[in-house]
C-alpha positions as CSV (number, residue, x, y, z in Angstrom):
1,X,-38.9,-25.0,-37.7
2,X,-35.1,-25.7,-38.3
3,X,-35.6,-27.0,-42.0
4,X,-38.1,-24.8,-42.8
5,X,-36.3,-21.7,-41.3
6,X,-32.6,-22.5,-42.8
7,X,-32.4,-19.9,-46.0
8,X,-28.9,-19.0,-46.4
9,X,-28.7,-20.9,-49.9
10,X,-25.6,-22.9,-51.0
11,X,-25.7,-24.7,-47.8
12,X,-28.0,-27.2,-45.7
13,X,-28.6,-28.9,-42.8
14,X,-29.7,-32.0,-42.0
15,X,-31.0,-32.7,-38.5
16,X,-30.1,-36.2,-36.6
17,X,-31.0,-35.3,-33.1
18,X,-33.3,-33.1,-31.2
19,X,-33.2,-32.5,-27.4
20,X,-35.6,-30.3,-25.5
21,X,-35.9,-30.0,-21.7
22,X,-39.4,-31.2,-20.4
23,X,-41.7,-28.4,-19.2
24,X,-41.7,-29.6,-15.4
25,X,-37.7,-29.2,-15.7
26,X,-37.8,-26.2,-16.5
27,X,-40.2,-25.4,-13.4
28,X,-38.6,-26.8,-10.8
29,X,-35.1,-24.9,-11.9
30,X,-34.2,-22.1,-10.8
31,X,-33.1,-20.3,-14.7
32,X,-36.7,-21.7,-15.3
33,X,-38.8,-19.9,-12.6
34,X,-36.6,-16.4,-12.9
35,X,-37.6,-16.9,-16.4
36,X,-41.5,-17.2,-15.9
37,X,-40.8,-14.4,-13.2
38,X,-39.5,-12.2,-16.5
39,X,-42.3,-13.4,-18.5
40,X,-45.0,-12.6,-16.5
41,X,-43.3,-9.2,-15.5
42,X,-41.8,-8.1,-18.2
43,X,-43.4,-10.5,-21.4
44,X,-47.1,-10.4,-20.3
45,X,-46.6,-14.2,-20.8
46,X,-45.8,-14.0,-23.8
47,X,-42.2,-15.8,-25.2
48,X,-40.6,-16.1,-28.7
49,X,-38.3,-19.6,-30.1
50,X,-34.8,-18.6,-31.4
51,X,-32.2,-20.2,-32.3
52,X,-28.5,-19.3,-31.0
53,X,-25.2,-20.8,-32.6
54,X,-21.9,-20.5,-30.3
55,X,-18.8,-22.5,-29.4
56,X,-18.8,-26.0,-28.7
57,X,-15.5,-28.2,-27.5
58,X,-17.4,-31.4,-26.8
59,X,-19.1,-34.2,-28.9
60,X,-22.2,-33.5,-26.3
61,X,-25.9,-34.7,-28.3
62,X,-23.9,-36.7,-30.3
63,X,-24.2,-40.2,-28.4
64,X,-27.7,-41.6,-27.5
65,X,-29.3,-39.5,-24.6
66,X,-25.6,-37.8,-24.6
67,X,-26.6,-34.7,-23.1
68,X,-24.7,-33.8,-20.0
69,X,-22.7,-31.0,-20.2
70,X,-19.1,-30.8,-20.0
71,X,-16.8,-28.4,-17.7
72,X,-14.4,-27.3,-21.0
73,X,-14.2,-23.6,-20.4
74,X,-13.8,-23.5,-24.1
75,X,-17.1,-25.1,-24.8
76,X,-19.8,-21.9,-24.3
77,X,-22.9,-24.3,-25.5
78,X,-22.7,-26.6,-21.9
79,X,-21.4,-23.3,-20.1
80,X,-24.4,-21.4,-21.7
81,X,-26.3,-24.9,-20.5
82,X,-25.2,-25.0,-17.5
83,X,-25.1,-22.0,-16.1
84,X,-27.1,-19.6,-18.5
85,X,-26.6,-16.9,-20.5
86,X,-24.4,-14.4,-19.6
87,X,-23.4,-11.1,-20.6
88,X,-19.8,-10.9,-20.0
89,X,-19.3,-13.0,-22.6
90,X,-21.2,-11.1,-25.0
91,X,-19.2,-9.2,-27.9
92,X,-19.0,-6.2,-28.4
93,X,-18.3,-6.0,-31.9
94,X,-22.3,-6.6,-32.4
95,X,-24.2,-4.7,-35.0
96,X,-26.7,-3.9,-32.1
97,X,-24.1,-3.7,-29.2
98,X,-23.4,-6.2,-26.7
99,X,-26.6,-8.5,-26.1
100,X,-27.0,-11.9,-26.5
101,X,-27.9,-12.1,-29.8
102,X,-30.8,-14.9,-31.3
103,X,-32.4,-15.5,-34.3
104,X,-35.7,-17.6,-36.2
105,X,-32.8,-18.2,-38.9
106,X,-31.4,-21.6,-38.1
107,X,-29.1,-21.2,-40.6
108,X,-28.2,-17.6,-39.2
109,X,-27.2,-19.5,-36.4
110,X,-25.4,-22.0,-38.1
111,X,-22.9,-19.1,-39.0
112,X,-21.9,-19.2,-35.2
113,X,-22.4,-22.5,-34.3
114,X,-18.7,-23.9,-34.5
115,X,-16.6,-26.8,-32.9
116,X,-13.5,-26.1,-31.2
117,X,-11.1,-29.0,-30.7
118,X,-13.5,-31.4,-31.9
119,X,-13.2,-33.8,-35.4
120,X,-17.2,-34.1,-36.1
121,X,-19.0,-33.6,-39.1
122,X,-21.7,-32.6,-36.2
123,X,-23.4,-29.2,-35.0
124,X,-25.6,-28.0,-32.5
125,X,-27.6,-25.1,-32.5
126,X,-29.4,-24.0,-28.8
127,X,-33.1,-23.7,-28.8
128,X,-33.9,-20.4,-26.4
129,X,-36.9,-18.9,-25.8
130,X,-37.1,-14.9,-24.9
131,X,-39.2,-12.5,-23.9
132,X,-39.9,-10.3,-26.8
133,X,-43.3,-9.5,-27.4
134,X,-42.3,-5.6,-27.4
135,X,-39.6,-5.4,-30.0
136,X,-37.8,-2.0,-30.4
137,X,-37.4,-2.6,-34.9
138,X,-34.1,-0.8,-35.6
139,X,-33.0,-0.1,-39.5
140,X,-29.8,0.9,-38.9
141,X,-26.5,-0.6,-36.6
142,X,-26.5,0.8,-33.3
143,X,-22.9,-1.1,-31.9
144,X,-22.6,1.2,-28.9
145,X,-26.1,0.0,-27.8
146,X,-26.2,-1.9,-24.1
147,X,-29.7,-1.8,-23.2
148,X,-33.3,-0.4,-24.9
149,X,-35.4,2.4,-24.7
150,X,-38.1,2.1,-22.7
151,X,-41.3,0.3,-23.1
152,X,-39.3,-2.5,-24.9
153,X,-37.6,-5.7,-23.8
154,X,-35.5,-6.8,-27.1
155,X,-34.3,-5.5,-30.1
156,X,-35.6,-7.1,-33.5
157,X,-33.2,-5.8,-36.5
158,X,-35.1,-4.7,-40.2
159,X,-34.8,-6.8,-42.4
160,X,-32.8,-5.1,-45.9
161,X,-36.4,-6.2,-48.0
162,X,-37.9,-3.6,-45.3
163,X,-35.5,-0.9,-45.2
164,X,-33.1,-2.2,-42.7
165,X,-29.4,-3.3,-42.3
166,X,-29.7,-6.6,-42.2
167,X,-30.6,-10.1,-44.6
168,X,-31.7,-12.4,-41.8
169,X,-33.6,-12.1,-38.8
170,X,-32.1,-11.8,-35.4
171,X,-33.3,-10.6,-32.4
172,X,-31.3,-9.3,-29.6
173,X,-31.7,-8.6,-25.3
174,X,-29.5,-7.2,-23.1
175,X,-30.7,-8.8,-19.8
176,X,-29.8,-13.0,-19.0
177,X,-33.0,-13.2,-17.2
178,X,-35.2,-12.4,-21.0
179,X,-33.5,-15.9,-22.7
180,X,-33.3,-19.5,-21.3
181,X,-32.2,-22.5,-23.2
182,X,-34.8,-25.1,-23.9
183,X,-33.2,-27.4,-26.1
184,X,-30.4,-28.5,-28.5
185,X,-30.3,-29.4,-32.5
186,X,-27.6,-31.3,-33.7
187,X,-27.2,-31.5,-37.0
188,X,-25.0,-32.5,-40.0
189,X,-24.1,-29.6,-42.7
190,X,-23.5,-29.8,-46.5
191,X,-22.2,-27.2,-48.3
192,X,-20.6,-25.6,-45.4
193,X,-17.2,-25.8,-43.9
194,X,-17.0,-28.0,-40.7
């Protein structure tokens, strides 16, 4: 999905690794089982992929089975890895308010995905999956926003071809316990500063 969902043009990205936490991890865990709680709850069992770029301050998925988190402060992928997502570190400059925001646009999340501190010509991007099978579609920015109507447990923004504000997908939730991270891309980019 990473290739085939990158369609900002003038750049690309060219996968070299792909990490993704085993099923029975993600059971035994504690952010795994609140998760399933959610889902079954909240999702009627139903979850979505995203992608989400943020901070990174460490060469982590870069080495062969490289993948333990660091305890950089600076580095929000292993704090988001390590402890979850959480909303106190959310902007709140957002179009949609502050929510942790996700997308099926890997290079949407590309935009975000930067490395502080670090000389690589490297990137990851976070695989998440949410619970969002009862989008609330909004056309229009709603940057005071901090939770949804009811009946709904994320936001999915219109897309400009349908009327809305925005040119690429991204989906948004306003509780930690809707999004877990599942996995990690790293990837080299071309056509895009580093």
């Amino acid at each position: 999905k990473f290739n085939d969902n990158w369609l900002h043009r003038g750049k690309t990205g060219e996968v070299c690794r792909i990490y993704l936490a085993s099923l029975t991890d993600l059971r035994r865990s504690a952010r795994g089982q609140r998760f399933a709680r959610a889902l079954k709850n909240r999702g009627h069992g139903v979850f979505m992929t995203r992608f989400h770029g943020t901070q990174r301050a460490c060469r982590i998925g870069e080495g062969d089975g490289d993948i333990e988190p660091c305890d950089k402060p600076e580095c929000h992928v292993c704090g988001i890895l390590k402890n979850g997502f959480d909303l106190k570190f959310a902007k709140t400059t957002g179009m949609f308010g502050s929510g942790i925001y996700s997308t099926t646009c890997s290079s949407k999340a590309d935009i975000y995905a930067k490395n502080s501190h670090v000389r690589t010509n490297r990137h990851v991007i976070l695989i998440c999956r949410i619970v969002g099978d009862r989008p609330q579609l909004l056309t229009n920015a709603e940057a005071h926003r901090r939770g949804l109507d009811s009946n709904y447990n994320c936001v999915e923004a219109v897309l400009t071809s349908a009327g809305g504000g925005v040119q690429y997908p991204e989906t948004v939730v306003y509780d930690e316990e809707l999004i877990i991270p599942v996995g990690l891309v790293v990837y080299k980019r071309t056509g895009w500063l580093p």
